[in-house]
Steps between C-alpha positions, in 0.01 A plus 500: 500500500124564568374386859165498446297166276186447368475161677186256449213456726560196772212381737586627834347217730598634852315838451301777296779754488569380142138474376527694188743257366372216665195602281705487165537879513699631184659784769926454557562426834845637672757294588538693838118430562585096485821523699419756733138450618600354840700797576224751320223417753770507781566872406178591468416458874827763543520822633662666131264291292302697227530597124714243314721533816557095488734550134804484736387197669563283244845368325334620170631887375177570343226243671179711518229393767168621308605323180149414408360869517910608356474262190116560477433563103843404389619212277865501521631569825845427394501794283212740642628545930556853388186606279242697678184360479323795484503743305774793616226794552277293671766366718646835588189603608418180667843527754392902524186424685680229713792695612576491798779710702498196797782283579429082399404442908269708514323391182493179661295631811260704287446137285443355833193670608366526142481069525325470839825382679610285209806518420590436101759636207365835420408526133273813529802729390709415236888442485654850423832605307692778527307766464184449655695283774815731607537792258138662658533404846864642512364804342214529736750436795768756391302784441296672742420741804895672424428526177167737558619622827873626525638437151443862403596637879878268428529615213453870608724451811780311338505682171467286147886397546454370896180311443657353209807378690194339743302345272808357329646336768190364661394336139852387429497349861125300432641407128792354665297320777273373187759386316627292827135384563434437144790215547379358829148498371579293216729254684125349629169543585438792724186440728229716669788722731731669227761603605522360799478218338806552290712660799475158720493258252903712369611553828340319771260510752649770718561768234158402326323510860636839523453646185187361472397708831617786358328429152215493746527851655576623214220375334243602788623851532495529144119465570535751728668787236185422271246518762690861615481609105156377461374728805682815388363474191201527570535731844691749246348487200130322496385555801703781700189585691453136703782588750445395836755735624495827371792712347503720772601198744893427545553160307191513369594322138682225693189455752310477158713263341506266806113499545420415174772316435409243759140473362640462137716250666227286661292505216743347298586250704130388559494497066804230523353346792211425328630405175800590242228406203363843572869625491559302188174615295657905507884415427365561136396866613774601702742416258274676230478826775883465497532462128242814427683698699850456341319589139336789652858653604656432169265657344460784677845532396462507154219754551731726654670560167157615367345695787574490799268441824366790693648459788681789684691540766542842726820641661544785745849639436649146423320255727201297373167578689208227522217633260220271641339782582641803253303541231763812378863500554498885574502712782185739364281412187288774316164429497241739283783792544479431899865326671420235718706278727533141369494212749888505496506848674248334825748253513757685579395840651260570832239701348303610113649810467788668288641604843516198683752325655710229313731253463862647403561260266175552315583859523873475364417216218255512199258228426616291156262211275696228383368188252545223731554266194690724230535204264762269335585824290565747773858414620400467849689226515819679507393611848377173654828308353625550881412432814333687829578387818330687804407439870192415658313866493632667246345678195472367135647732321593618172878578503452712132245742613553819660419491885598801798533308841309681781725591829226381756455204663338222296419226769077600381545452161407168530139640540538656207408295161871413380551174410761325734736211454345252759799290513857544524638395132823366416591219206552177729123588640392495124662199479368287755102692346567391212631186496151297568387607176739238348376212717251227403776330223388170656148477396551281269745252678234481748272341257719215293230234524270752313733518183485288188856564536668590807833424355425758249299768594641549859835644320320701204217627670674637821768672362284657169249636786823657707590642170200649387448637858836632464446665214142691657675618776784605324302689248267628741838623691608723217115585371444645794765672536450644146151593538389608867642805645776449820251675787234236423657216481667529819144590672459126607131527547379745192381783735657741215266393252183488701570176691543277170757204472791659320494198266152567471478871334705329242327240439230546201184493499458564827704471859222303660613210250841479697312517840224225396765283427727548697287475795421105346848452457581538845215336613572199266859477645384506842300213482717334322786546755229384759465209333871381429652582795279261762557194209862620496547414886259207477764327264772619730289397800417145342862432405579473863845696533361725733318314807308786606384623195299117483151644632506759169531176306133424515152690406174396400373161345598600160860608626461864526786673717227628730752546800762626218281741410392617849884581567537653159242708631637610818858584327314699180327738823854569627573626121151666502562684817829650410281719233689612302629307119847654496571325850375181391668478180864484609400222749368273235802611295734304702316176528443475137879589436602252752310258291617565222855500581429164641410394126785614357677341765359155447552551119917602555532200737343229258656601238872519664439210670380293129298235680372251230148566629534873381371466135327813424289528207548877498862501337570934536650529853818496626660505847595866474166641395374302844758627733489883333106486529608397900747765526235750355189349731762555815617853409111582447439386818775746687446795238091487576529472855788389688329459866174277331781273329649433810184415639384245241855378521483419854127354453650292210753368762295424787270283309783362323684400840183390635422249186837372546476464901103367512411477164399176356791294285422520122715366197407681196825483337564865507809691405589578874601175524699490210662753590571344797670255403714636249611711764577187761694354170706776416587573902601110502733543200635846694578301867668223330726748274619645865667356789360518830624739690571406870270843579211362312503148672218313677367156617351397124321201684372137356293375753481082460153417678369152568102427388358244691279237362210762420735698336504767771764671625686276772666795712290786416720739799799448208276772280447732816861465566568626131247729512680653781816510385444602149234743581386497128888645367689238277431175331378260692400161316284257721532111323446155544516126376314223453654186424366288187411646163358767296273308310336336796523814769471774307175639601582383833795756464317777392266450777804502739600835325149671523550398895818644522399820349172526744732461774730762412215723459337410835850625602515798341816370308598640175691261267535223285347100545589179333467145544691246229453133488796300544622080487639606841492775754905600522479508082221745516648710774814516316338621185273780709846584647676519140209651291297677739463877390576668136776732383633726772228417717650206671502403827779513709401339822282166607272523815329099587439355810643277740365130414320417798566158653768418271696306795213270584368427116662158367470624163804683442414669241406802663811554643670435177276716280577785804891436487451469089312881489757644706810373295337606172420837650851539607631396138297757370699795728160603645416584883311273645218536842350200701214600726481272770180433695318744216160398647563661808591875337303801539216474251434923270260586767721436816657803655795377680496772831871397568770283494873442278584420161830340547767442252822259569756649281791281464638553173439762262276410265478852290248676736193224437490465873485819573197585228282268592378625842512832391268432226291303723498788742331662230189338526228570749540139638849563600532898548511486858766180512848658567812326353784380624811359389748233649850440399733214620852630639842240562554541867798690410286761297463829638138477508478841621667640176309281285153567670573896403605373143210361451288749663662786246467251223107491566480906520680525147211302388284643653338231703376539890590208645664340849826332467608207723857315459476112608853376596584145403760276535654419170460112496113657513521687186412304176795428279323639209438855659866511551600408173256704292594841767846401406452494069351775563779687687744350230327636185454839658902483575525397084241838389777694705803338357300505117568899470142494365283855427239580716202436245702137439561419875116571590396266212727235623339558859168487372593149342614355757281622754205317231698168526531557875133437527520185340674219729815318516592086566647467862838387501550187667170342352229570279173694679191685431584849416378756777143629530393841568204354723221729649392294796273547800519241700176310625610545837502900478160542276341563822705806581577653143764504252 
């Protein structure tokens, strides 16, 4: 059913925003335009507002906000939503000169300052689809400073199979992640913040906060790689001659690279400082520079099969030589019938003549000219199909040649004009190199509110760019590999062919075409990481999860992330002054893999979990592809560097435990908590499947608090008191009543609740609060005692107070409702504690120096008497408290016997305590004790005479050790049932417990 009406003109008479129709104006108005203006101009004064980003805001699918300038020459907008208006040439060329490679927040600022400070819905720049709005800025994102730089070198290095294995598994692992984004993309509207974006709103504030950090780095030293591969481009092969330190100095290249570096850094950030327009006006030619290029390789390629390029490379016995300076690859030329020395023979003997002294490997080895680019026909591919791994130092060689290794020490040869491997190589290095050539998939996430479509062209455009760029490098993998000979394209810097990018002498027409652009490239890239990255923490900043991340939340008037891009600044240096790309690129590795794991992560976990919020438009994705694309992402992470992945793991973790300790409490619905509580579900269902075992037993307390007639807590030393003998381990449930009903006290019972819960926090107590309404107080106590708790997670003991005054009141209720509580608590087989005098116990931030926890142990009672001081010994209140224990002895006990009885029974459970015996007459000993001592005696006597097993006989203890707890009638009349009571008495506050 359409959404959208032609609906007729009404005079608006509260305001102007309606004019057109109000002036009998022929143009349709959208039904999301009526409905939704309120909200509209509530947006606009938003941080994400900007191009069409209100057609979320509104309950309508397809409600556009510029309807009049949408529907502006149409007649049927029923029909016509998706007819261009213009025609398609004119269009195309119309979204061509307004690309722009910036995220939607940043647009935002740049409209901003173009309006004087006034704010409005950007209509300079026209909604984009898929390919002018995700398929080119992927593009533009993927490729780049790898590509030109190391491409050839990895492909060299690795051979055509290993750098296929690499760029197969780091494309499959981005497709994967694309997939998985592509379905959490299209499950909303993504704001200015990507993937963070997607990351907290899936799985919560903590993961998101930490994610998003690493996003961040990421993202920042990512500026830092293209700012390293801008400067040796053009200190190796524009301008070699503007080094401040000179060849001849140690570290010399990394001095270089550092210096200018810096500068180029600086100058950068001054360009976004002053404005991203001037950023946005040349996304158009850096994505042309990057396009150029590409063509430029292929066809050099194809040119190869005609004639190829006249480039050649020199070898001394097998081992390439740098020919910057050799003009002949021969040790003597003949010039007008007279043999001279060529340049190769100064280079590597002390003097002119035939007789001097030289090196013995130039001696022993002749001097060979190879094509450094045979061609597609030459079958030089057979050679490069494997790989050539090497240490730091040693020479490029060519394994097929013929070569006679000197016998003298060759610690000088690197004087001599060999070309060297600078680094050591093996395949997880080339992994970790490599992998940021892959990154940038989330260009066009970043910029949903830009799209016609979002829904659409998110899915399509992303993973058609990671395609294509699949299919260049993949081509380029095994083109180079067919075309460029094995000793150059393992000479990372060109000095073999006269200090030319190896991509470059292949290249047609000419190798400055690959240095031109991709000097712009990486220029466009770093300024474009410069500018995401400080908007990236300004939307983690302004979110709030991470308090001291706030000040980074703020910037200029017009909201740019001056202080985010101030830090951005200061991390990019630390990139900068490490100098050297293949350093940085493994560290950027991991914190774009850790992102992207994170997004396959949130895709597995929505989908298992099937929340009816997670609707996806983008229907291809299933929980396996997410959790192989994580299991990939992870294994890249160890296989590129397994010491960086640690690192960003532990980063990850920090923040993460600090967003959860200090962070500020967000509810976005994420999967986390879905997960959650699945998890608490299915661990109910498992605890009340089981019995209890004896082992696994502890005080599962339901703590029955009074509010007073502010609906405050009446006894507030009853929390410390749990607090301190809980210390945050079990259940503990803290409820209350309030007498009357629902209808008429129900907000007065939440309020109660919301105090109960700020009073358990003030007291660091972790648990459970409720307060019911009841018709009378020993009702509702008897239903918290009944009902209280779910599943297996039940309590099994009730802590209150002792009613205070209770003798004196003349309403005996209180007394009844006291006696009432106990009797239902003692139907219900469940321990019960009455604190006496609570208001005079040790408060959390007492520290009680000395002093006794006593325990009168008359009957046994299953060990409860002897766990609670222990566990209140546990806590800091109590830990210097010692415990002792009294027993009552007939006078014609042998108390001695019975004090060591005791005393052994304590040391086989493992409790320090002091044992005292208290002889009593008999006539002094309750008739109860003595009965329930003597059922017990009697069933024990039964067990023996029952023959049972052992497993059977312990399970009949256990049973009635349970229903020992519980209390039984005295004989001669009926009485309260006895009370394990923890008492001080008011008398002995003064001196302790």
């Amino acid at each position: 059913m359409p959404i959208n009406f032609t609906v007729v003109p009404v005079e608006d008479a509260e305001g102007d925003s309606n004019s057109a129709a109000a002036a009998g104006s022929s143009k349709p108005v959208s039904l999301g335009n009526i409905f939704a203006k309120e909200d509209d101009e509530d947006n606009l004064q938003g941080p994400h507002s900007g191009d069409n980003s209100q057609k979320e805001s509104t309950p309508f699918i397809n409600s556009d906000d510029d309807g009049e300038q949408y529907y502006d020459g149409k007649n049927m907008a029923l029909f016509e939503e998706e007819m261009e208006s213009n025609p398609m040439v004119s269009s195309l060329l119309s979204r061509l000169a307004n690309y722009t490679n910036l995220t939607q927040g940043v647009r935002e600022h740049e409209e901003y300052d173009n309006e004087d400070g006034v704010r409005r819905v950007a209509d300079t720049v026209p909604q984009m689809g898929t390919f002018i709005g995700v398929y080119l800025p992927c593009m533009q994102n993927i490729l780049g400073v790898i590509l030109f730089l190391r491409l050839t070198w990895i492909v060299g290095t690795a051979g055509i199979l290993g750098s296929f294995a690499i760029v197969s598994m780091c494309c499959i692992c981005t497709l994967l992640t694309a997939i998985s984004m592509s379905a959490i993309a299209t499950n909303g509207v993504v704001p200015a913040g990507g993937s963070y974006y997607m990351i907290s709103r899936s799985l919560g504030p903590e993961f998101g906060g930490a994610v998003g950090l690493c996003f961040y780095l990421g993202t920042t030293f990512a500026g830092s790689m293209y700012i390293l591969g801008t400067i040796e481009i053009l200190l190796t092969y524009i301008i070699p001659t503007a080094t401040v330190f000179k060849e001849g100095e140690s570290a010399a290249m990394s001095n270089n690279m550092r210096v200018y570096g810096t500068c180029c850094l600086l100058l950068m950030a001054l360009v976004v400082f002053v404005g991203v327009k001037y950023v946005n006006k040349l996304a158009l030619v850096f994505l042309a520079c990057v396009i150029l290029s590409i063509m430029a390789t292929y066809a050099g390629v194809i040119k190869t099969l005609i004639e190829p390029p006249e480039f050649n490379v020199c070898l001394l016995g097998n081992r390439s030589l740098k020919n910057e300076m050799i003009e002949t690859c021969a040790k003597t030329e003949v010039i007008k019938n007279n043999t001279v020395i060529t340049k190769v023979w100064s280079l590597f003997c002390d003097s002119e003549y035939s007789n001097a002294t030289c090196d013995e490997y130039f001696i022993l080895n002749n001097l060979t000219e190879l094509r450094a680019i045979p061609g597609l026909l030459s079958g030089v591919i057979k050679d490069n199909l494997w790989g050539d791994y090497g240490p730091a130092g040693t020479y490029i060689e060519k394994k097929s040649q013929p070569s006679i290794e000197e016998t003298q020490d060759t610690s000088d040869d690197v004087y001599k004009p060999y070309v060297f491997n600078d680094i050591s190589t093996y395949f997880t290095l080339l992994v970790g190199i490599y992998f940021p050539s892959v990154t940038g998939i989330m260009a066009g996430s970043n910029r949903s509110g830009d799209l016609r479509d979002a829904q659409r062209s998110i899915p399509i455009g992303t993973i058609m760019a990671i395609l294509t760029t699949s299919f260049i490098y993949i081509s380029c993998v095994v083109l180079f590999g067919a075309c460029i000979e094995g000793v150059v394209l393992r000479d990372k810097f060109g000095y073999s062919v006269k200090k030319n990018p190896v991509i470059g002498i292949l290249a047609w027409p000419s190798p400055w075409v690959i240095v031109i652009g991709s000097f712009f490239s990486c220029c466009g890239a770093g300024l474009q990481s410069l500018t995401g990255a400080p908007r990236l923490l300004q939307a983690i900043a302004r979110d709030g999860i991470i308090p001291f991340l706030q000040v980074f939340g703020h910037g200029k008037a017009n909201g740019e992330p001056t202080w985010a891009l101030l830090l951005t600044v200061g991390i990019c240096e630390i990139g900068i002054l490490i100098a050297s790309l293949d350093a940085v690129a493994p560290i950027l590795s991991m914190f774009f893999l850790m992102c992207y794991l994170f997004v396959n992560l949130a895709c597995a976990v929505q989908t298992l979990l099937r929340t009816p919020n997670w609707r996806p438009r983008f229907k291809f994705y299933h929980w396996t592809l997410s959790f192989l694309g994580m299991s990939l992402c992870l294994s890249l992470m160890f296989i590129s560097s397994w010491y960086y992945a640690l690192v960003a793991m532990v980063i990850a973790g920090c923040i993460y435990k600090y967003i959860e300790y200090r962070g500020a409490v967000k509810e976005w619905g994420d999967g986390i908590r879905g997960l959650s509580l699945n998890a608490a579900r299915y661990a109910l269902i498992r605890l009340e499947e089981v019995p209890l075992h004896t082992k696994n037993w502890r005080p599962q307390l339901l703590v029955l608090c009074k509010l007073d007639s502010d609906l405050t807590v009446k006894h507030p030393r009853l929390m410390s008191f749990t607090t301190q003998l809980k210390a945050g381990k079990g259940l503990t449930i803290v409820c209350s009543v309030l007498k009357g009903t629902f209808m008429t006290r129900g907000n007065e019972a939440k309020t109660g609740e919301q105090n109960l819960k700020a009073t358990m926090a003030v007291e660091k107590m972790k648990g459970f609060s409720h307060v019911v309404v009841s018709s009378n107080l020993r009702d509702g106590f008897s239903l918290l005692i009944q009902s209280a708790g779910l599943g297996g997670m039940k309590h099994n003991a009730v802590l209150m107070a002792w009613p205070t005054g209770w003798t004196q009141a003349r309403d005996p209720s209180a007394r009844r409702n006291f006696i009432e509580t106990v009797r239902e608590t003692t139907s219900a087989h469940l321990a019960l504690m009455v604190a006496k005098n609570i208001d005079h116990f040790p408060s959390n931030q007492e520290r009680l120096k000395e002093g006794t926890i006593d325990v009168w142990w008359i009957v046994h009672d299953g060990g409860l008497l002897m766990l609670l001081p222990f566990l209140l010994s546990q806590h800091k209140v109590w830990r210097k408290c010692k415990m002792r224990i009294f027993t009552v002895a007939q006078m014609d006990d042998n108390s001695i016997q019975m004090k060591k009885d005791l005393q052994m029974f304590l040391y086989h459970l493992r409790l320090d305590a002091e044992v005292e015996v208290v002889e009593m007459h008999e006539s002094d000993i309750s008739a109860f004790t003595y009965e329930k001592t003597l059922v017990m005696e009697q069933r024990s006597q039964m067990l023996k005479q029952m023959q049972l097993s052992r497993t059977e006989r312990e399970r009949e203890i256990q049973s009635i050790t349970d229903v020992s707890r519980g209390s039984i009638k005295r004989k001669k009349s009926p009485g309260v049932p006895s009370l394990i009571t923890l008492c001080i008495p008011e008398e002995e506050v003064a001196t302790g417990p």
